[in-house]
C-alpha positions as CSV (number, residue, x, y, z in Angstrom):
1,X,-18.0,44.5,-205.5
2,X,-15.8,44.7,-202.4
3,X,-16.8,41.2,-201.2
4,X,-15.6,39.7,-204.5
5,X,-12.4,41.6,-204.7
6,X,-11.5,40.5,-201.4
7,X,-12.0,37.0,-202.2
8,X,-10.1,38.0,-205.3
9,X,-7.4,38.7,-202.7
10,X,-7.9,35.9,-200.7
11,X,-7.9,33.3,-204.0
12,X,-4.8,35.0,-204.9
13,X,-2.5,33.9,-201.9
14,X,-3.1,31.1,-202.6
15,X,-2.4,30.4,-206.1
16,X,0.7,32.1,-204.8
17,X,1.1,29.5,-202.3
18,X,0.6,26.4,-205.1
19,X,2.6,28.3,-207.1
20,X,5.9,27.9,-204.2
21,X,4.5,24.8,-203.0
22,X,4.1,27.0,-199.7
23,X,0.8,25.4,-197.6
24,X,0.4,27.5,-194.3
25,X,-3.5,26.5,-193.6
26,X,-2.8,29.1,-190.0
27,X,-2.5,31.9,-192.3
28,X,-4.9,31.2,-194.9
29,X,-7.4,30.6,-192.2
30,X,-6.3,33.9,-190.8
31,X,-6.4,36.0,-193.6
32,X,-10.2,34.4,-194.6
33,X,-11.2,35.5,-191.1
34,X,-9.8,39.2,-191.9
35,X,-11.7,38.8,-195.1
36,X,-15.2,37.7,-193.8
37,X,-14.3,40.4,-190.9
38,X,-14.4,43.3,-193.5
39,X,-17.6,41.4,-195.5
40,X,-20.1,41.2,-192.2
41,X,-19.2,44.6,-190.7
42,X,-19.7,46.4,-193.8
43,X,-23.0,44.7,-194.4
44,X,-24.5,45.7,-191.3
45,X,-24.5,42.3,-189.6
46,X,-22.5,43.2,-187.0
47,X,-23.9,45.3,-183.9
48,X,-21.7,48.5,-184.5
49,X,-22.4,50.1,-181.1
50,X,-21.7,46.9,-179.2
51,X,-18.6,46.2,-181.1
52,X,-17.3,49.5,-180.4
53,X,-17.7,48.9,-176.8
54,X,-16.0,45.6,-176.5
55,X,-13.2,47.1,-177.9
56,X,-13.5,50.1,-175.6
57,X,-13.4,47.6,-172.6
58,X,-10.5,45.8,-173.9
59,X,-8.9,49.2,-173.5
60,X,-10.0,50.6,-170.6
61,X,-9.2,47.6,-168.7
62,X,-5.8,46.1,-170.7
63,X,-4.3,49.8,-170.5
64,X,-4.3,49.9,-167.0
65,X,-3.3,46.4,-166.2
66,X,-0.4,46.7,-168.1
67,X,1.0,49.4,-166.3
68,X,3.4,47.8,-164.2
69,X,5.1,46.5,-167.2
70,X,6.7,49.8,-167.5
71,X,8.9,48.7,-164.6
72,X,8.9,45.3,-164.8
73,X,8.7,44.3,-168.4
74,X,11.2,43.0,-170.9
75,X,11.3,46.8,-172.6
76,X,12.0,49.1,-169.6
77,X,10.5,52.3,-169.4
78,X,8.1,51.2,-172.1
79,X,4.3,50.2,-171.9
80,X,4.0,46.3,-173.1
81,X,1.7,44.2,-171.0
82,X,-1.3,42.1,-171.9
83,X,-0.1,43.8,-175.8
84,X,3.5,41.8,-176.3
85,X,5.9,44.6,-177.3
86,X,5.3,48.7,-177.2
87,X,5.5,48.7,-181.2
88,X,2.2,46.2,-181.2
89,X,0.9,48.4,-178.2
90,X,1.6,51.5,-179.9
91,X,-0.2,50.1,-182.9
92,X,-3.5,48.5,-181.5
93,X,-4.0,51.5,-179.2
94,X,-3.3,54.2,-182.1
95,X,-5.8,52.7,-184.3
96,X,-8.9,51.6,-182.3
97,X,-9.1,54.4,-180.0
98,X,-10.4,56.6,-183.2
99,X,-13.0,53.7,-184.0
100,X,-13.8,53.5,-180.6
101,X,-14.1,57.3,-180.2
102,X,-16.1,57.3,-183.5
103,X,-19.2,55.4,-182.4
104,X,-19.5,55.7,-178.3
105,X,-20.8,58.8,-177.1
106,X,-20.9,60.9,-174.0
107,X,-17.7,61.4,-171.7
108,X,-17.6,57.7,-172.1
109,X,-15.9,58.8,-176.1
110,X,-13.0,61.0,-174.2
111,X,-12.5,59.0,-171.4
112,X,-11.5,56.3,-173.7
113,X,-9.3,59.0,-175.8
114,X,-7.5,60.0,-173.1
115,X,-6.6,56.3,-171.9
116,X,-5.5,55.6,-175.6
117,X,-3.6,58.7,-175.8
118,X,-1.5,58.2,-172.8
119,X,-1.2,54.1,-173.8
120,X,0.5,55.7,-176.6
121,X,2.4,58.1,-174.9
122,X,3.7,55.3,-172.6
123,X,4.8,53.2,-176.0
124,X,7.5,55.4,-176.6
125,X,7.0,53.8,-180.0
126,X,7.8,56.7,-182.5
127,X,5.7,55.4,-185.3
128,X,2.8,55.3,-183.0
129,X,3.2,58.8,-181.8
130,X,3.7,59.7,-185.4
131,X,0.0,58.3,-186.4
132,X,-1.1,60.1,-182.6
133,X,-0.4,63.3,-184.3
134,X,-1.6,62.5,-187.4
135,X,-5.0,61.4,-185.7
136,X,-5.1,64.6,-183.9
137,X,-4.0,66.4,-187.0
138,X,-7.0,65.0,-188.9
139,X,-9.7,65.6,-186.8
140,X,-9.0,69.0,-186.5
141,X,-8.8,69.2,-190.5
142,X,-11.3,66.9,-192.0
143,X,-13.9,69.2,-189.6
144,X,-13.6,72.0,-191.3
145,X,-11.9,70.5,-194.8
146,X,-12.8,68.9,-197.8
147,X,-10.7,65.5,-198.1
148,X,-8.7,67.1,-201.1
149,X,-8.4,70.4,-199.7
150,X,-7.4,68.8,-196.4
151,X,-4.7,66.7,-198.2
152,X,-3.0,69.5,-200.2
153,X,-2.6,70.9,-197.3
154,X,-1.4,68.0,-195.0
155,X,0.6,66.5,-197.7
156,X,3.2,69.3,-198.4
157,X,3.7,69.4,-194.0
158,X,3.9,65.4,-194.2
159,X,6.7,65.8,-196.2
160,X,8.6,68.5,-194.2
161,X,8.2,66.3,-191.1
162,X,9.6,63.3,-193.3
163,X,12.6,65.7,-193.6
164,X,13.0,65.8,-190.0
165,X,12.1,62.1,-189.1
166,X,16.3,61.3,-189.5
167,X,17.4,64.0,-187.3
168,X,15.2,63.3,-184.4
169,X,14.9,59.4,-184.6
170,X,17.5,59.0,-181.9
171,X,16.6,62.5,-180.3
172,X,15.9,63.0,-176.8
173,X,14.3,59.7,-175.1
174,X,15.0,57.8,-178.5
175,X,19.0,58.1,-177.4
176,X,19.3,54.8,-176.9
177,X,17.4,53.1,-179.4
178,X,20.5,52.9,-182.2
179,X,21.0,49.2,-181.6
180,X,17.5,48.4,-182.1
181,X,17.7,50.9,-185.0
182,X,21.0,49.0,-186.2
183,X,18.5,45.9,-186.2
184,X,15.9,47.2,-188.5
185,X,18.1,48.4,-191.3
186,X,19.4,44.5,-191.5
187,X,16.0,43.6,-191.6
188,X,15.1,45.5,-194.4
189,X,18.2,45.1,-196.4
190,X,17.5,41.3,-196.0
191,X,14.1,42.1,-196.9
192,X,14.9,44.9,-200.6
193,X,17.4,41.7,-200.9
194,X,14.2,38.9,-201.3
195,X,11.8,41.2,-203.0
196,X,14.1,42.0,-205.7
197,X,14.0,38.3,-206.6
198,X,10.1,37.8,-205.6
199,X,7.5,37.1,-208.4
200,X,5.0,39.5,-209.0
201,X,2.7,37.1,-207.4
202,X,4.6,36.8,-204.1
203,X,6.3,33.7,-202.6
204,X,2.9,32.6,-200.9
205,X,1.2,33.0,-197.3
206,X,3.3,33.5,-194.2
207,X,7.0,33.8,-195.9
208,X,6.8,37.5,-194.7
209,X,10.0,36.5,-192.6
210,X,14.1,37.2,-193.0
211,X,17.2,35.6,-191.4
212,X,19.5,37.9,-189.9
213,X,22.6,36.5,-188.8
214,X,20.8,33.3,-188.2
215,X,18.2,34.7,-186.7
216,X,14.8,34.9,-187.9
217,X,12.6,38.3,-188.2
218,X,9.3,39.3,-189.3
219,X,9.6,42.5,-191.6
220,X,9.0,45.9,-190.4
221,X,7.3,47.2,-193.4
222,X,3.9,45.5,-193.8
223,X,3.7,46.8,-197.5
224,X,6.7,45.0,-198.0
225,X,5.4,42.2,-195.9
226,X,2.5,41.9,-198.2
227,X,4.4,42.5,-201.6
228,X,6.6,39.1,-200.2
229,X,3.4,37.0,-199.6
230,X,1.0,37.8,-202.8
231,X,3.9,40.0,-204.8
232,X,2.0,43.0,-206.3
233,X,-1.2,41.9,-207.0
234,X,-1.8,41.1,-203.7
235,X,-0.8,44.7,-202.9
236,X,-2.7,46.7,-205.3
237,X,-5.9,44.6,-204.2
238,X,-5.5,45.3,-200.7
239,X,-4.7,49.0,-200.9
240,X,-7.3,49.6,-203.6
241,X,-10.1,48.2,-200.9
242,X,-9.3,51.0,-198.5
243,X,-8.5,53.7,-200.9
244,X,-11.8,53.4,-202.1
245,X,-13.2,53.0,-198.7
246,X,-11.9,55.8,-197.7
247,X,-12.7,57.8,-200.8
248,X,-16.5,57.3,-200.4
249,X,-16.6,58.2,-196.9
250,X,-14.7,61.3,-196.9
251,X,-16.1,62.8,-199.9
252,X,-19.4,62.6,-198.2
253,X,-21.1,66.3,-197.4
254,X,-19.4,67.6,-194.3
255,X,-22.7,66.7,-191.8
256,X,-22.5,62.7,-192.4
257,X,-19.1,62.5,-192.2
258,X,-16.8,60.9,-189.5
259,X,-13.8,61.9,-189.5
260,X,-12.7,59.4,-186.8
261,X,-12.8,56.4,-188.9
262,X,-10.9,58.3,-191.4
263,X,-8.4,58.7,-188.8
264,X,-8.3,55.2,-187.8
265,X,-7.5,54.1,-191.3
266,X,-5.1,56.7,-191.8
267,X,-3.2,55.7,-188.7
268,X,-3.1,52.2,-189.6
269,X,-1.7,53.3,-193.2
270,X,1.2,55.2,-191.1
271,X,1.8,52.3,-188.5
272,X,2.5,49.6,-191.5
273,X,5.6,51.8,-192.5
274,X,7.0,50.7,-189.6
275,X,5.1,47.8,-188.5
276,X,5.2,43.9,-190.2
277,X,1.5,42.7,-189.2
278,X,-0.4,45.7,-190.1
279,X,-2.1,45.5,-193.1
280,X,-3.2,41.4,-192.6
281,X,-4.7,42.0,-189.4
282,X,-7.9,42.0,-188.1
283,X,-7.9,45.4,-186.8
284,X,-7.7,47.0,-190.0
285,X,-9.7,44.7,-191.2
286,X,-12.7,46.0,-188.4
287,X,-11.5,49.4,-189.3
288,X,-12.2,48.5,-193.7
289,X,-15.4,47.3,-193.1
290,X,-16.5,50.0,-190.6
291,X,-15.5,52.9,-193.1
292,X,-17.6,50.5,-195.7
293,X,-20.7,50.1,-193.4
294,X,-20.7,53.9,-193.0
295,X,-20.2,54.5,-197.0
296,X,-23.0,51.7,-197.7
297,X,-25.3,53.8,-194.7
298,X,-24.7,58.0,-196.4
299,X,-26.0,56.1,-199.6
300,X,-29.0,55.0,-198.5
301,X,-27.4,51.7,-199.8
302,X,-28.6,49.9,-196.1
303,X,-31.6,48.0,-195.3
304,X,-33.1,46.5,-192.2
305,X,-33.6,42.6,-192.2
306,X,-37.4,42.1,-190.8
307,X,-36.5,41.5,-187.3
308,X,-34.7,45.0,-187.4
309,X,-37.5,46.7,-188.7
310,X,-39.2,48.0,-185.1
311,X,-35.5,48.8,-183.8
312,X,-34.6,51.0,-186.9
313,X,-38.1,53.2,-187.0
314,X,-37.4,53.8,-182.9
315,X,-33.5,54.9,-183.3
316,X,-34.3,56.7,-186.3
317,X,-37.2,58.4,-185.1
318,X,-35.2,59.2,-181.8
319,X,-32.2,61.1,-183.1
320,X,-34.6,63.2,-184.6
321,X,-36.2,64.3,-181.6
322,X,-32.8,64.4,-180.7
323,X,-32.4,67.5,-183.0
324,X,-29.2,65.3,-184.5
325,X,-30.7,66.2,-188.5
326,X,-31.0,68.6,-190.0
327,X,-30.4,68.2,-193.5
328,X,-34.0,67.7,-195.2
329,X,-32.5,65.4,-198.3
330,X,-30.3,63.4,-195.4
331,X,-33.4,63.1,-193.7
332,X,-35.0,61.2,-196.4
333,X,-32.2,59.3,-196.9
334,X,-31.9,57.7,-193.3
335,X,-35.7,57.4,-193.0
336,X,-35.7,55.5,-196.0
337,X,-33.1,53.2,-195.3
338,X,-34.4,52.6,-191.9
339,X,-37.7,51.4,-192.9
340,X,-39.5,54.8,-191.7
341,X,-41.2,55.5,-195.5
342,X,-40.5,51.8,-196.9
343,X,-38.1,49.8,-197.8
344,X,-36.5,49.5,-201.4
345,X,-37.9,47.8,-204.1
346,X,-34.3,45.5,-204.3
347,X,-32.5,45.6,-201.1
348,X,-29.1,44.9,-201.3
349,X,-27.7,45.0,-197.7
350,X,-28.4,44.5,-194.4
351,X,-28.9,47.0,-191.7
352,X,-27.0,47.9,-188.2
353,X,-30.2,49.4,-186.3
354,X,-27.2,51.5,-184.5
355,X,-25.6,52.9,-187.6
356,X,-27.7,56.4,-187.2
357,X,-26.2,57.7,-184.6
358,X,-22.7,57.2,-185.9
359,X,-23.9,58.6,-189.3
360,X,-25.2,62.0,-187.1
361,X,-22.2,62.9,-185.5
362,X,-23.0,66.6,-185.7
363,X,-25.1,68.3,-183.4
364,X,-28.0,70.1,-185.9
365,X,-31.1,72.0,-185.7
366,X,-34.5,69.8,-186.5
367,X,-37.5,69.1,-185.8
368,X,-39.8,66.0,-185.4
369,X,-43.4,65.3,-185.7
370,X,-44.5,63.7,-182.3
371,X,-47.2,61.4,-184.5
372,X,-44.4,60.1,-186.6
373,X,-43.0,58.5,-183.7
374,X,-43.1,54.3,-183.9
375,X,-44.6,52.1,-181.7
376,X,-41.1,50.4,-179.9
377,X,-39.1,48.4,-177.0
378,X,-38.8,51.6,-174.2
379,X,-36.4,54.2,-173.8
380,X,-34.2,53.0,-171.2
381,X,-32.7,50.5,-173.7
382,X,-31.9,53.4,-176.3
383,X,-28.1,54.6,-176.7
384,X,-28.9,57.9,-176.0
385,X,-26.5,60.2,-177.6
C-alpha cells in the first residue's frame, strides 16, 4: 500500500509539471530516489545495522572536521562545515542522531548522542534546538507513555512554548539575528503571495523558489515548499505516509517499541517549519522507511529471502540467550518471522537479518533452550548488543 501511494505521489508531480509545462528531470530524478529510498528500507532490503553506522561515521567524523568553521566560516560563531549553512547542520544532525541512536548499541549509541547534541548546540539554529528538546522531550515520554497519552500531554506544553517562541526569538545569543529574521518574513510573504494563486495541484517540481528584491530564495517552510510544487495533493500524500508510519509504530505494546525513530520523525516534522528542503529529502525519507521496516517487523509482516535464512535463526536465537524477550506472544512473533518455526504460507516482504535487535530495545527477563540454537557463521561476527 505504501509503495503505490508513493508512486501516487511521485506520478502526481509530475502531471503537475505537464500541467505548467515545468520539466526539471534533477528533481524528478531526485524525488524517485527519496521514493525508492522509503520502498527498499521498509522492505528489509537494506542492511539496517550497517546503514545506521555509515550514518554514524558521517557524524562522528563531519562534526569534528567542521569545527574550525565556527571561526572561520561565512556564519561566525556558528557550526557550518562539510554541512553548508548551521540551519542544514542543525537539521541533518537533529534528525539522524535519533536514527543513529535507535539501532547501534553500546557506548558507541551515546557517544554518537553526545557528538550530535553538541553539533546542534554549536548550530545556534533555533529550530534545531527546538526539535533537540523535543527529541529529549520524547524519549523521556514515549518510555513510560502511550502515544495518545503522551500527546495530550505534550500538545497543551507545545502550545505554551509556541506562546513564547516571539519573545525569545531574538533573546540572548539570537540578538543579532533581526536582519536575517527581516529576511524570512519577505520570504514568506512572497511565498502566502504565490500559494494563494497556486492550483491545488501545485505549479510542478522544483518551483519551490521566490524573488525577493531580485533575489532568488528557496522557502523556509517545506510544507509550503511542497504545497508550491504538487499543491495539496501532493501534501496530503506525503504527510499521510508518515502519519501512518508513525501511527503503527507507536501504538505498538510498550516492549517493541522505539521511541528513537519516533523522535527522528518528529524532529524532522518540527525542522520543515522552518526549513525549505525538509520534507523532499532523503533523510526523511531513510527516516519513513525505517519507522515502516520496524512497523512491517512488530507485525510479523517480515520474511527472510533464502540466503537470509541461516543469518535470521542465529540473531534471533542470540538475543534470546541474550535475555532481550521476554514477551511469550512477541516471542512467537519474531521466531516466526525469522524463519525459526517456518516461514509463512504467502510472504510478503523481505527480511533485515538485523532488525531484531532494533525491535528488542528493552532489556527483559527470558530464557532460551540451548538445543534450539541454529547451526551458524560464529560469534565474533554477531552485533552483540
Amino acid at each position: 500500500m505504501v509503495p503505490v501511494v508513493l508512486v501516487a505521489l511521485w506520478l502526481e508531480l509530475v502531471g503537475s509539471g505537464l500541467a505548467n509545462d515545468v520539466v526539471n528531470i534533477r528533481r524528478l530524478g531526485h524525488l524517485a530516489i527519496a521514493v525508492a529510498l522509503v520502498v527498499v528500507i521498509g522492505q528489509g532490503r537494506v542492511h539496517l545495522t550497517s546503514l545506521a553506522r555509515g550514518i554514524g561515521l558521517g557524524l562522528a567524523i563531519g562534526i569534528p572536521v567542521s569545527l574550525p568553521s565556527i571561526v572561520t566560516g561565512g556564519y561566525p560563531g556558528r557550526l557550518t562545515g562539510l554541512f553548508g549553512d548551521p540551519n542544514g547542520a542543525g537539521m541533518l544532525m537533529v534528525t539522524m542522531t535519533p536514527l543513529v541512536m535507535g539501532v547501534v548499541r553500546g557506548r558507541w549509541r551515546w557517544l554518537v548522542g553526545l557528538l550530535g547534541a553538541g553539533g546542534v548546540l554549536l548550530t545556534f539554529s533555533r529550530t534545531s534546538l527546538l526539535a533537540l528538546a523535543f527529541v529529549v522531550v520524547w524519549m523521556l515520554v514515549a518510555s513510560r507513555l502511550s502515544l495518545w497519552l503522551g500527546a495530550a500531554i505534550l500538545g497543551p506544553v507545545a502550545v505554551l512554548v509556541a506562546g513564547q517562541l516571539e519573545s525569545l526569538r531574538l533573546a540572548g545569543p539570537f540578538a543579532a539575528r533581526q536582519g536575517s529574521d527581516l529576511l524570512r518574513e519577505r520570504i514568506a510573504e512572497a511565498a502566502a503571495q504565490m500559494l494563494e494563486v497556486t492550483p491545488w495541484y501545485g505549479n510542478g517540481p522544483g518551483t519551490a523558489r521566490v524573488t525577493v528584491q531580485n533575489l532568488t530564495f528557496f522557502l523556509h517552510n517545506s510544507y509550503d515548499a511542497v504545497r508550491l510544487e504538487g499543491g495539496w495533493v501532493a501534501l496530503v500524500l506525503l504527510l499521510s505516509v508518515a502519519a501512518f508510519a508513525l501511527f503503527r509504530v507507536a501504538t505498538s505494546r510498550h516492549e517493541v517499541r522505539n521511541a528513537w525513530f519516533e523522535a527522528a520523525l518528529g524532529a524532522s516534522l518540527i525542522c520543515a517549519l522552518n526549513l525549505g528542503e525538509v520534507l523532499f529529502e532523503l533523510q526523511f525519507a531513510t527516516i519513513v522507511g525505517v519507522l515502516y521496516l520496524l512497523s512491517a517487523a512488530q507485525r510479523g509482516e517480515l520474511v527472510p529471502d533464502e540466503h537470509q535464512v541461516q543469518w535470521a535463526q542465529y540473531e534471533t536465537a542470540f538475543q534470546l540467550r541474550a535475555g532481550r524477550v521476554g514477551d511469550d506472544d512477541f516471542v512467537t512473533r519474531i521466531q516466526q518471522s525469522e524463519g525459526l518455526l517456518g516461514r509463512p504460507e504467502e510472504p510478503s516482504r523481505t527480511l533485515d537479518h538485523d532488525i531484531a535487535p532494533v525491535l528488542l530495545d528493552h532489556e527483559t527477563p527470558s530464557r532460551l533452550i540451548e538445543s534450539e540454537l541454529p547451526e551458524g557463521p560464529p560469534v565474533s561476527r554477531l552485533d552483540t548488543p
